[in-house]
C-alpha positions in Angstrom: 51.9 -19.3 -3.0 53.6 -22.6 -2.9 52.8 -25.0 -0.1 56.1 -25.5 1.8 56.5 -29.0 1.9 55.5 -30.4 -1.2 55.8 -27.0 -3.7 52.4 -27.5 -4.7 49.7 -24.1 -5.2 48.2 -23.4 -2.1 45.3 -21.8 -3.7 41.6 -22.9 -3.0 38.2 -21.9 -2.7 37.5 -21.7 1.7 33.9 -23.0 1.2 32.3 -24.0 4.5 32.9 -26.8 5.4 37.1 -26.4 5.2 36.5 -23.4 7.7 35.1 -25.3 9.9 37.2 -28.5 9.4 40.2 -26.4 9.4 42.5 -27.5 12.5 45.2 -24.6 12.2 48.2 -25.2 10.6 48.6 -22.4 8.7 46.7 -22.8 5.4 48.9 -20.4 2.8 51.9 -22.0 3.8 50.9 -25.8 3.8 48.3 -27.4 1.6 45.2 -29.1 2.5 46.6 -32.5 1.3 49.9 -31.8 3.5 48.0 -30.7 6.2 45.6 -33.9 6.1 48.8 -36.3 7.1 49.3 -34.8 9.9 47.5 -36.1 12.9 45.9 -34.2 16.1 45.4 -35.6 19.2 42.5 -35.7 20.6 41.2 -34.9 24.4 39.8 -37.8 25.9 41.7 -40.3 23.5 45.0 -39.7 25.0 47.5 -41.0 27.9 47.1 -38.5 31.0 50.9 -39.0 31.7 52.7 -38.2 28.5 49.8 -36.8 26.1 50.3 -39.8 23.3 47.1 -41.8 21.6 45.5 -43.9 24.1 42.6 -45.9 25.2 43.9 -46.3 28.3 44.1 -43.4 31.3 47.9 -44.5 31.7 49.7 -45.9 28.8 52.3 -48.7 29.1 55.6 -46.3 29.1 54.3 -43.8 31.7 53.1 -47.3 33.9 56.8 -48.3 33.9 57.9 -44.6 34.5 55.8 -45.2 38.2 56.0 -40.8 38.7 53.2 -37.8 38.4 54.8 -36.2 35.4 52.6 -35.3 33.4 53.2 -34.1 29.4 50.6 -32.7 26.3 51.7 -32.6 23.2 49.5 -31.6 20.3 50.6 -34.1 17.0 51.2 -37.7 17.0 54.5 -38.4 15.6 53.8 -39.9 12.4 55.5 -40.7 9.2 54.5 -37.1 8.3 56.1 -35.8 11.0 58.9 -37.5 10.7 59.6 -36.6 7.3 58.9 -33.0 8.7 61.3 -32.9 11.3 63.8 -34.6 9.2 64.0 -31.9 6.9 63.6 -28.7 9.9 66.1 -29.9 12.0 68.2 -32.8 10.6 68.4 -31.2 7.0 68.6 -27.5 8.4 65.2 -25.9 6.5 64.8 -23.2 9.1 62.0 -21.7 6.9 59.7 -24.8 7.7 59.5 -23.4 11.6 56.9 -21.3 10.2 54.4 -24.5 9.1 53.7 -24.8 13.2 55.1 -21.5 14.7 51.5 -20.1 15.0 49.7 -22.8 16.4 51.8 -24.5 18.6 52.8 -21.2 20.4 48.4 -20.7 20.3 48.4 -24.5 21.7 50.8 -24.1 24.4 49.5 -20.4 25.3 45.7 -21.9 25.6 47.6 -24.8 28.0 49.1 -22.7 30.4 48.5 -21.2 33.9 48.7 -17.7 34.9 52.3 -17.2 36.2 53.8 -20.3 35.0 57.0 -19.7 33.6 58.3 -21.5 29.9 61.2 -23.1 29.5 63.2 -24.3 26.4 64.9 -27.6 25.8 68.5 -26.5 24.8 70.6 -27.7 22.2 74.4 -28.5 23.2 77.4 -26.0 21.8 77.9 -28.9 19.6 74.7 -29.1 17.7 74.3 -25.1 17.4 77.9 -24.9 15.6 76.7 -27.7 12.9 73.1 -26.7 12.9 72.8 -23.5 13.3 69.6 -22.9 15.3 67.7 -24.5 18.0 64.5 -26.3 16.6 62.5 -25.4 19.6 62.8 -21.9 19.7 61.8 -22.0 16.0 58.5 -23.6 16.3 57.8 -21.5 19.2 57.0 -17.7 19.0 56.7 -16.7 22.6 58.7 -15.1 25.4 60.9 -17.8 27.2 63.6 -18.5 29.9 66.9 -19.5 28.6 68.4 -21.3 31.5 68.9 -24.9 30.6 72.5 -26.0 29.4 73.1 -29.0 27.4 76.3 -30.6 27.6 77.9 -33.0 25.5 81.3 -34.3 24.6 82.5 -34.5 21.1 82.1 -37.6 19.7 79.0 -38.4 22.2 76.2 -39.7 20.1 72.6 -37.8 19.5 69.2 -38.8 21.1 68.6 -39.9 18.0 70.6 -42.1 17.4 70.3 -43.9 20.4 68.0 -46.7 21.2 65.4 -46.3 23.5 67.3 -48.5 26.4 70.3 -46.7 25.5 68.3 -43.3 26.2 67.1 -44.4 29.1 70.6 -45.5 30.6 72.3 -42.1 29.5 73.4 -39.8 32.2 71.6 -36.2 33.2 73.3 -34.1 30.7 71.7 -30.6 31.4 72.9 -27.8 33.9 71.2 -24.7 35.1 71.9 -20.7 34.8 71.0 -18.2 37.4 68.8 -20.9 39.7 67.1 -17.3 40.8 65.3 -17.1 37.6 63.4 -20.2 38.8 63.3 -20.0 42.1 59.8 -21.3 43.5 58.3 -21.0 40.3 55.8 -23.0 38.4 57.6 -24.1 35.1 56.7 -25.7 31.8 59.0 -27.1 29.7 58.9 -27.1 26.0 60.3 -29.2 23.5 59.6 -30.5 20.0 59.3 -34.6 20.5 58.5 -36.5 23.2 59.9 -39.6 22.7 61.0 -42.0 25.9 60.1 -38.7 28.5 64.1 -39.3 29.5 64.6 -35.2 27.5 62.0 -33.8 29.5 62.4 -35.5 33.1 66.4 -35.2 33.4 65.1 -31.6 32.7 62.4 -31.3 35.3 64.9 -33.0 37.8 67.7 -30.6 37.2 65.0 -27.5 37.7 63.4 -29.0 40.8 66.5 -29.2 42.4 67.1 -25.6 41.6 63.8 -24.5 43.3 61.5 -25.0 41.1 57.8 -25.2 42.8 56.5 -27.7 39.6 57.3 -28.8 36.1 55.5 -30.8 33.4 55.9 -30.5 29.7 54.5 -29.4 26.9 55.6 -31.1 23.3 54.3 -30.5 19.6 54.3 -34.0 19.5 54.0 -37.0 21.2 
């Protein structure tokens, strides 16, 4: 079988040591030399408030952020990722959903309490007509709540192609479905990138004020 991102024969010999070195992405659809750009993060080297690569208990976004949200994300956000996401969601390759499908939903199901309820970062009406899908129901292959809205006006720019002060400054633009669904629950919120944390807190604030008992996040990468 051909590795999915690069088209190159998946097949090798799974001597010992590549078991055990093997970190979970799954190995017939992506490559060993693929799978090596990606980067994991590691517990103990990592930022208690947003999950990214740290030395430090509190990095210097979450210090300016002053709150107790509190994010994991598995993957640093590397060039490799980049490239990754580029093609998944910017490009439209819905088959590459499948390179982290299995371990990210094994990642976030080994990170979760009994009873906590998972929520989806939505994509606007927008965004679904041009794209098609949402990206982080694709990377994710487990049962979730559906009651986030995202709204934005024609012509309003992405996240992405905003700057990070011009993220920061944007308005709340998610709503809420049936508040009952959520309603002195524990929740976790899951999205693909955690970038600025603006995604993930405008979210938590809009399901707090709903009735929500806690949020916190859980990202493939940080």
């Amino acid at each position: 079988m051909d590795c999915f991102l690069c088209n190159k024969n998946t097949s090798q010999e799974l001597d010992l040591e590549f078991i055990l070195s093997w970190q979970g992405i799954q190995s017939e659809l992506v490559c060993v030399d693929c799978k090596n750009l990606f980067a994991r993060l590691e517990d103990g080297q990592i930022c208690k408030g947003c999950g990214r690569s740290s030395q430090k208990i509190q990095c210097a976004d979450c210090s300016r952020w002053d709150d107790d949200f509190r994010n994991i994300a598995m993957y640093e956000y590397n060039d490799a990722m980049k490239d990754y996401f580029n093609r998944y969601k910017f490009l439209g390759d819905y088959y590459l959903a499948n390179v982290f499908n299995r371990e990210f939903s094994s990642f976030i199901s080994k990170n979760i309490k009994a009873g906590e309820k998972l929520v989806t970062i939505p994509v606007d009406d927008l965004t679904m007509k041009t794209r098609g899908f949402n990206q982080v129901d694709g990377i994710i292959g487990l049962d979730t709540l559906n009651v986030l809205n995202s709204i934005r006006q024609s012509g309003q720019l992405h996240q992405f192609q905003l700057s990070r002060q011009e993220r920061l400054e944007q308005d709340n633009h998610f709503t809420i479905d049936d508040p009952k669904q959520i309603l002195g629950q524990e929740v976790v919120i899951l999205d693909d990138i955690y970038t600025t944390g603006k995604t993930v807190r405008d979210a938590a604030r809009v399901l707090k004020n709903s009735g929500c008992k806690s949020v916190r996040s859980i990202t493939l990468c940080r």
